[in-house]
VOBA-1610 file (N, C-alpha, C; in pm, whole numbers, padded with zeros to 5 digits, always signed):
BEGIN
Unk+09745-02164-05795Unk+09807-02280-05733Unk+09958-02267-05739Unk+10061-02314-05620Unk+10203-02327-05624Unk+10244-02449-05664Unk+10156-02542-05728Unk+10210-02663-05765Unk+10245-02669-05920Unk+10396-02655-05946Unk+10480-02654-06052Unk+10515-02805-06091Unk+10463-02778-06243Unk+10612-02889-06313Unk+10714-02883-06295Unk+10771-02792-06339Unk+10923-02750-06326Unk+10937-02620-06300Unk+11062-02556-06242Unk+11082-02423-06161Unk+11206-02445-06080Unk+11225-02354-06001Unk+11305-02344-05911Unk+11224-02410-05788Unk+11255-02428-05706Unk+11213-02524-05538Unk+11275-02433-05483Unk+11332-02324-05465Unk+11328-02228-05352Unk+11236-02094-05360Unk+11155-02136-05487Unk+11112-02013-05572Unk+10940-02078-05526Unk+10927-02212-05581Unk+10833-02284-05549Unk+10800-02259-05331Unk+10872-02292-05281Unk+10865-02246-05118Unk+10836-02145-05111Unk+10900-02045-05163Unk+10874-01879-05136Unk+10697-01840-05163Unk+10708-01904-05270Unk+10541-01880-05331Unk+10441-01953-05208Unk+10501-02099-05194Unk+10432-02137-05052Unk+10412-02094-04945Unk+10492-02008-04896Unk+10517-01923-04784Unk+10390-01805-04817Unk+10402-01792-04941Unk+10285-01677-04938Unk+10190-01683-04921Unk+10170-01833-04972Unk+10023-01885-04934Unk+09996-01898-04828Unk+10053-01890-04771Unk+10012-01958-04576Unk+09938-01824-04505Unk+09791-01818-04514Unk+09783-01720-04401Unk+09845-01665-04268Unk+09846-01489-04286Unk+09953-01472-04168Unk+09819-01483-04038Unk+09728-01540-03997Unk+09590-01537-03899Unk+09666-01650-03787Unk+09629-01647-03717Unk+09627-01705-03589Unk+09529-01849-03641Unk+09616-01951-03584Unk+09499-02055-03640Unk+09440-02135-03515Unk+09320-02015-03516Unk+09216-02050-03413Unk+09124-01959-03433Unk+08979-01988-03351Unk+08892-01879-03387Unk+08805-01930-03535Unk+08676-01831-03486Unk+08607-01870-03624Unk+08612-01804-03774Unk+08760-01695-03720Unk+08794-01652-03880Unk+08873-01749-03929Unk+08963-01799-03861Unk+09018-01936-03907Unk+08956-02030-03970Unk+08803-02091-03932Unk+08739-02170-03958Unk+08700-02166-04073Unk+08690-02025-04116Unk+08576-01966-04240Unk+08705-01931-04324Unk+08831-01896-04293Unk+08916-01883-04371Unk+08986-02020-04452Unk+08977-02120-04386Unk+09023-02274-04424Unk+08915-02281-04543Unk+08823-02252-04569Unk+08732-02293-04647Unk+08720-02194-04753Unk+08791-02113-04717Unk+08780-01996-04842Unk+08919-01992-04879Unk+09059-02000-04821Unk+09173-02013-04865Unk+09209-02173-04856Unk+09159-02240-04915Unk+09243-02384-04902Unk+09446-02313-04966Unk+09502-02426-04882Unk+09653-02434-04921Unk+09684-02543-05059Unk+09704-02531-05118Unk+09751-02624-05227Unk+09861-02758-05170Unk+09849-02846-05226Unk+09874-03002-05193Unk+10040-02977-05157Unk+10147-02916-05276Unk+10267-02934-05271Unk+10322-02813-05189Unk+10205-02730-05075Unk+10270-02659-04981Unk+10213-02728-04845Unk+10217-02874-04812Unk+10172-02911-04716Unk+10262-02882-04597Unk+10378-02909-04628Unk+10490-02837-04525Unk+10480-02705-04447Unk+10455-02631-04517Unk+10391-02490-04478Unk+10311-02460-04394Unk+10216-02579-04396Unk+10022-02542-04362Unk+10070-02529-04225Unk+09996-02454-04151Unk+09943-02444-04016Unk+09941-02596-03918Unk+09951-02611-03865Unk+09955-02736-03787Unk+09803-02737-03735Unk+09717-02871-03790Unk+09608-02903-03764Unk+09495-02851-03881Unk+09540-02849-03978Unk+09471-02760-04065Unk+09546-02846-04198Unk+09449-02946-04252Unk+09399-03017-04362Unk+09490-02901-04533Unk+09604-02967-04564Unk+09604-02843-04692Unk+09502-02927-04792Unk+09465-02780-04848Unk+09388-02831-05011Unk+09258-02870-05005Unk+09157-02807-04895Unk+09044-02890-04891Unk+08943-02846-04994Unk+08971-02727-05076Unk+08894-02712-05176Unk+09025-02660-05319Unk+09096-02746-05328Unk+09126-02818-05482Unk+09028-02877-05535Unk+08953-03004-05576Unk+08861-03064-05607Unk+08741-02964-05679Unk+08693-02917-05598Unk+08613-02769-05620Unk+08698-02680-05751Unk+08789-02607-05685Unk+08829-02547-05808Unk+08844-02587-05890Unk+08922-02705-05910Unk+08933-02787-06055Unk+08802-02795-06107Unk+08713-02841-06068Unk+08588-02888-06118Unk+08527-02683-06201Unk+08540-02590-06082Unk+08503-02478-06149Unk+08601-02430-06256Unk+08698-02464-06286Unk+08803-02433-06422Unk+08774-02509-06532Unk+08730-02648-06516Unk+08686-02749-06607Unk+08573-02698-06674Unk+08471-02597-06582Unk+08345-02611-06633Unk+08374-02457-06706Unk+08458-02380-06701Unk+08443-02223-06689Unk+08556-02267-06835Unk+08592-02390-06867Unk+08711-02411-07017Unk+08566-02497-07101Unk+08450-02552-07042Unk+08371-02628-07162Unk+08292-02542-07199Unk+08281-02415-07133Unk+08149-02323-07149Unk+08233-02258-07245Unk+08380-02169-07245Unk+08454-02128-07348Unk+08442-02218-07455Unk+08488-02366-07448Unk+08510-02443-07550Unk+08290-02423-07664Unk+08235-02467-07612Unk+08124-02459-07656Unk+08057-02295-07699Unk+08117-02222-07619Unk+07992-02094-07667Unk+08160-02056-07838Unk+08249-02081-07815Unk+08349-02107-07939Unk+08300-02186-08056Unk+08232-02301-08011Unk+08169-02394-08133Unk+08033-02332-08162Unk+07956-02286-08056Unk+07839-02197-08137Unk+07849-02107-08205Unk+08008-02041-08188Unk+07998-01924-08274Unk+08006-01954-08420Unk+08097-02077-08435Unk+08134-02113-08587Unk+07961-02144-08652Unk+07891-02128-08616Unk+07726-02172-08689Unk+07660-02055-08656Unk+07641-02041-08823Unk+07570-01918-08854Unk+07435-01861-08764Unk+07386-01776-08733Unk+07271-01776-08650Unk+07163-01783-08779Unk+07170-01727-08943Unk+07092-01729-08999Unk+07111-01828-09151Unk+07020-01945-09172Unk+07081-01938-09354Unk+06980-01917-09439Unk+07009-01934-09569Unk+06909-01853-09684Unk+06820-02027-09681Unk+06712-01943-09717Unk+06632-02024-09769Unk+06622-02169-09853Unk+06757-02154-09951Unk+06786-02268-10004Unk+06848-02350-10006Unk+06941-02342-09849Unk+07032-02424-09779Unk+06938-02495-09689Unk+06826-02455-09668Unk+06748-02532-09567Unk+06659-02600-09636Unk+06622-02568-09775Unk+06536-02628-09829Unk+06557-02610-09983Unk+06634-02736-10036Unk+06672-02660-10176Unk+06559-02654-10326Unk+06460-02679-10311Unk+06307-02666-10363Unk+06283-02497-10344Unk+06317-02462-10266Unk+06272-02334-10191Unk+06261-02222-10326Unk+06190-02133-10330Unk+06157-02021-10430Unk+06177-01873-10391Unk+06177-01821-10428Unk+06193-01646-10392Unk+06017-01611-10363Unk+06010-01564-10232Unk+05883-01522-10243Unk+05844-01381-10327Unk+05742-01351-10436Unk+05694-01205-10479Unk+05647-01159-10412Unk+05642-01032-10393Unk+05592-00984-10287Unk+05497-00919-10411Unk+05320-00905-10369Unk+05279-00912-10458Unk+05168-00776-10367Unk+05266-00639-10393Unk+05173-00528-10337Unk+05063-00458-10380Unk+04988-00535-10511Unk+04835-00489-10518Unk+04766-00578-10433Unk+04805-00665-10419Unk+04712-00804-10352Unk+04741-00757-10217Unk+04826-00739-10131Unk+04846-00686-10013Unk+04787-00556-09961Unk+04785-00440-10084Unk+04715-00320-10110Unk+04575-00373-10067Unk+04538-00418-10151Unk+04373-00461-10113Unk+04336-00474-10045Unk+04419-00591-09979Unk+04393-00660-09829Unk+04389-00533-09753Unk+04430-00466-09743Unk+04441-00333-09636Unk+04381-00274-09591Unk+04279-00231-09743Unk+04162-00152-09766Unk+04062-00199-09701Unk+04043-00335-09750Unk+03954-00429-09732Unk+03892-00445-09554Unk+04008-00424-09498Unk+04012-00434-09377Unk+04034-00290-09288Unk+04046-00208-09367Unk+04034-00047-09321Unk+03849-00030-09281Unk+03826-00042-09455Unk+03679-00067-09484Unk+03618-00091-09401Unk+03626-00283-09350Unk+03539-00333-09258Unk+03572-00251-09088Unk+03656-00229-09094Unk+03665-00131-08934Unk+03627-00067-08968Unk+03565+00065-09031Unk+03520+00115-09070Unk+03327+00154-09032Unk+03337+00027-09139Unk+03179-00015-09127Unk+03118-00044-08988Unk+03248-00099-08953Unk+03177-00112-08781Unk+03176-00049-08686Unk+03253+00030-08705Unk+03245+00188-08638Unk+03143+00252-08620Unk+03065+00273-08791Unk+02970+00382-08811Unk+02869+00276-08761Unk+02838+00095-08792Unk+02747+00041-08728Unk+02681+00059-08560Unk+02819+00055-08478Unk+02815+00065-08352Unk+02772+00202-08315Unk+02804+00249-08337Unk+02780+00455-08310Unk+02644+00439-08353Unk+02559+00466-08466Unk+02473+00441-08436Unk+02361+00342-08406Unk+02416+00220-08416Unk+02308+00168-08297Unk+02298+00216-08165Unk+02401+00269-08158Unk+02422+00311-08001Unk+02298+00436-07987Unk+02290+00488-08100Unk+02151+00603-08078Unk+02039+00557-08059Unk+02036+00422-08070Unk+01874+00361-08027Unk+01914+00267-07890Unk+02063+00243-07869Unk+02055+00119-07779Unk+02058+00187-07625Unk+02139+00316-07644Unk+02169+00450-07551Unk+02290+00302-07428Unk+02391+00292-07420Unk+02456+00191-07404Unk+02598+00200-07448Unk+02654+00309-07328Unk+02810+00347-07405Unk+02916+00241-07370Unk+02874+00172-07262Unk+02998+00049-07230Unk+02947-00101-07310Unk+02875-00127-07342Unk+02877-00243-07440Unk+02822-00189-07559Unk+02805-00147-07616Unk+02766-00115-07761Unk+02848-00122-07900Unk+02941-00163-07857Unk+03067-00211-07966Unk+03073-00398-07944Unk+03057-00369-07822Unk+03043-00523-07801Unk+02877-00614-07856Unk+02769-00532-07824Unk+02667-00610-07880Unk+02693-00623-08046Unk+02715-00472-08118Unk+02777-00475-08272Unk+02809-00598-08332Unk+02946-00657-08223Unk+03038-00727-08314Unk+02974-00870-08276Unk+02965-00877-08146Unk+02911-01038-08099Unk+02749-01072-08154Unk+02656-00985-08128Unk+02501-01010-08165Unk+02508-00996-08293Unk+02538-00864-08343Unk+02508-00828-08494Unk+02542-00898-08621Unk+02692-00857-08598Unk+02783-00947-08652Unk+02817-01043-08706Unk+02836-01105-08583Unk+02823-01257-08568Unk+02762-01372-08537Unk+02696-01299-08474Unk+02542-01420-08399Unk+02435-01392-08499Unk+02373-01310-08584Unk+02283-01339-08655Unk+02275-01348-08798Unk+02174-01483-08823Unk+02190-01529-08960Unk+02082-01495-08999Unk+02083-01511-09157Unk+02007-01429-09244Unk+02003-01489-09368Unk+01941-01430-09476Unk+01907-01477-09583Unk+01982-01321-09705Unk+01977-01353-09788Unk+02028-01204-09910Unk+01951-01286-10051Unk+01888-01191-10102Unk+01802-01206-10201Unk+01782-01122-10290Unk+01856-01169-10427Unk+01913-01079-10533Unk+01766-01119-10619Unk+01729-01001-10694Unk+01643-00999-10800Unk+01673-00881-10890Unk+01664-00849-11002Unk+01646-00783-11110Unk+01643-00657-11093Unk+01566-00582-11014Unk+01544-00471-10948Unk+01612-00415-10793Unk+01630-00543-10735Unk+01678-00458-10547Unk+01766-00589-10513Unk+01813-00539-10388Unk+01887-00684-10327Unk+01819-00648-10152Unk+01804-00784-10108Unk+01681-00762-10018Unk+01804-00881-09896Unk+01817-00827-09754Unk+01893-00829-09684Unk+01784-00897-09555Unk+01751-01050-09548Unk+01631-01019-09429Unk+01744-01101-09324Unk+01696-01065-09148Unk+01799-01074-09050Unk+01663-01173-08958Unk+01727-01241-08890Unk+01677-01303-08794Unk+01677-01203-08673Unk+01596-01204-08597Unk+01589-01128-08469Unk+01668-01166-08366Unk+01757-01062-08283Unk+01844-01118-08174Unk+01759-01185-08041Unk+01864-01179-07928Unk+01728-01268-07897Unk+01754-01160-07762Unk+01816-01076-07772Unk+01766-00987-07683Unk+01646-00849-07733Unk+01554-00866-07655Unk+01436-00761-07742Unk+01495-00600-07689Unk+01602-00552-07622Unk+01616-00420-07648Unk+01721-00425-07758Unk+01798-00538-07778Unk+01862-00526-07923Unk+01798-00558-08002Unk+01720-00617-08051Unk+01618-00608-08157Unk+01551-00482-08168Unk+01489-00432-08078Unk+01482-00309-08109Unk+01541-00201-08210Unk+01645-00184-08122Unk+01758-00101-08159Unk+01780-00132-08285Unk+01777-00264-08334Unk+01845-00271-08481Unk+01704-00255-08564Unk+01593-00252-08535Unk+01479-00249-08616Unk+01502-00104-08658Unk+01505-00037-08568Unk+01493+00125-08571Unk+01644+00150-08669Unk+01747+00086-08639Unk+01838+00087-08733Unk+01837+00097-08868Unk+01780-00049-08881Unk+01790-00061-09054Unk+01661+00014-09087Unk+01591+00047-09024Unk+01459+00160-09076Unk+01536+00309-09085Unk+01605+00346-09022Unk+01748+00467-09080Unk+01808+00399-09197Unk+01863+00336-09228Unk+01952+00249-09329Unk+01869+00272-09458Unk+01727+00167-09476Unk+01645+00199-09543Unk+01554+00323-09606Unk+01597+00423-09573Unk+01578+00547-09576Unk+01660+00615-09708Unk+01779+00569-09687Unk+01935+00576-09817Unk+01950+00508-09826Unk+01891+00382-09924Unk+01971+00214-09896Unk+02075+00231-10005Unk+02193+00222-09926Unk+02314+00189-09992Unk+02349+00057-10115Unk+02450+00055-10210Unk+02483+00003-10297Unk+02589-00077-10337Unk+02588-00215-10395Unk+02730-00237-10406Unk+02785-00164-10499Unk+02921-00157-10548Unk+02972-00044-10618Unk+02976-00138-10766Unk+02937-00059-10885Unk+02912-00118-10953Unk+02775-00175-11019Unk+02711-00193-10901Unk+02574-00197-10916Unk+02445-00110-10854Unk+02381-00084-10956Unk+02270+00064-10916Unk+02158-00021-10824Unk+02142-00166-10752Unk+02071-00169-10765Unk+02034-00164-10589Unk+01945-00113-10545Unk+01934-00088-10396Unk+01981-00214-10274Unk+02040-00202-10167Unk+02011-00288-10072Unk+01905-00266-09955Unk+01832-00372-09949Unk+01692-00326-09837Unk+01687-00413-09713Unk+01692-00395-09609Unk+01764-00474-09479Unk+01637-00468-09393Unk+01579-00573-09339Unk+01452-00598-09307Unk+01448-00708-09179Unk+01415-00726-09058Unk+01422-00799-08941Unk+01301-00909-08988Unk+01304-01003-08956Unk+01202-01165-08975Unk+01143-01087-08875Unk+01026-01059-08888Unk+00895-01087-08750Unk+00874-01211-08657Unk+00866-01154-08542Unk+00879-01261-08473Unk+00717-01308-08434Unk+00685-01427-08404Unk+00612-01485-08413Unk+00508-01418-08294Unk+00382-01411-08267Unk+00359-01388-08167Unk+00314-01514-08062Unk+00315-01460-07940Unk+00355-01555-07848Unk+00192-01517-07757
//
């Protein structure tokens, strides 16, 4: 802008003079140029004859105002920390232990069970013959959909399963735990067998 507090006024004109497009004022570069060069208020003398000075002052001011609150504010966000400790936010707050046998475990624990379901799925899959769902019947039928009973005595621990309710997966798992039962596996610690056995289903 050429609009001064104080200065020289022949210095102030000169600057006005600069402002004045040297274009012909006519035509639709004229048109499109008025709107992209507005003249500032205190070079109205200057302006082109028929040609409004300053029609986008208003505008700019408004884009300097907003382009000094966005400075002013992203300035006040900076003064606040992005992080604080724990006991500025909550002064109760404790040091967590990090407690890596208990986490250790957890690991295993869950190595283990992927594990188990691995070698479950693979072979059921030798009786179910079923290479695109056979991880999926595992986890959803086997898994999780069937309930059962476990029955500890003195001598064995006895594992009986409700039947799925699809009869080629029932199958498959009959023929299963009849492999299983063959080596019945152990909890660790204890000698004493596990024996895994399907409920008969009723006849119909």
């Amino acid at each position: 802008m050429c609009a001064h507090a104080t200065g020289d006024p022949a210095r102030r004109d000169a600057q006005c003079r600069r402002s004045v497009p040297a274009v012909p004022a006519q035509g639709p570069y004229w048109r499109q140029l008025k709107t992209q060069w507005p003249l500032p208020r205190s070079c109205t003398k200057w302006a082109v004859p028929g040609v409004r000075a300053g029609p986008g002052v208003r505008p700019r001011r408004a884009i300097t105002a907003a382009k000094k609150k966005l400075n002013d504010t992203t300035a006040a966000r900076d003064q606040i920390p992005v992080k604080l400790r724990a006991d500025q936010i909550d002064p109760d707050a404790e040091v967590a232990v990090l407690r890596a046998g208990r986490r250790g475990l957890q690991m295993v624990l869950r190595l283990l069970a992927h594990n188990a379901e691995h070698w479950l799925a693979t072979h059921l899959n030798a009786y179910l013959r079923d290479d695109d769902e056979h991880r999926a019947v595992t986890r959803q039928t086997i898994i999780r959909g069937l309930a059962g009973t476990i029955t500890y005595t003195p001598a064995a621990i006895t594992v009986t399963l409700e039947p799925p309710g699809d009869p080629r997966v029932a199958r498959a798992l009959t023929l299963l735990t009849g492999e299983i039962n063959t080596q019945p596996p152990s909890i660790p610690g204890d000698t004493r067998p596990i024996t895994y056995r399907i409920t008969p289903q009723p006849a119909t």
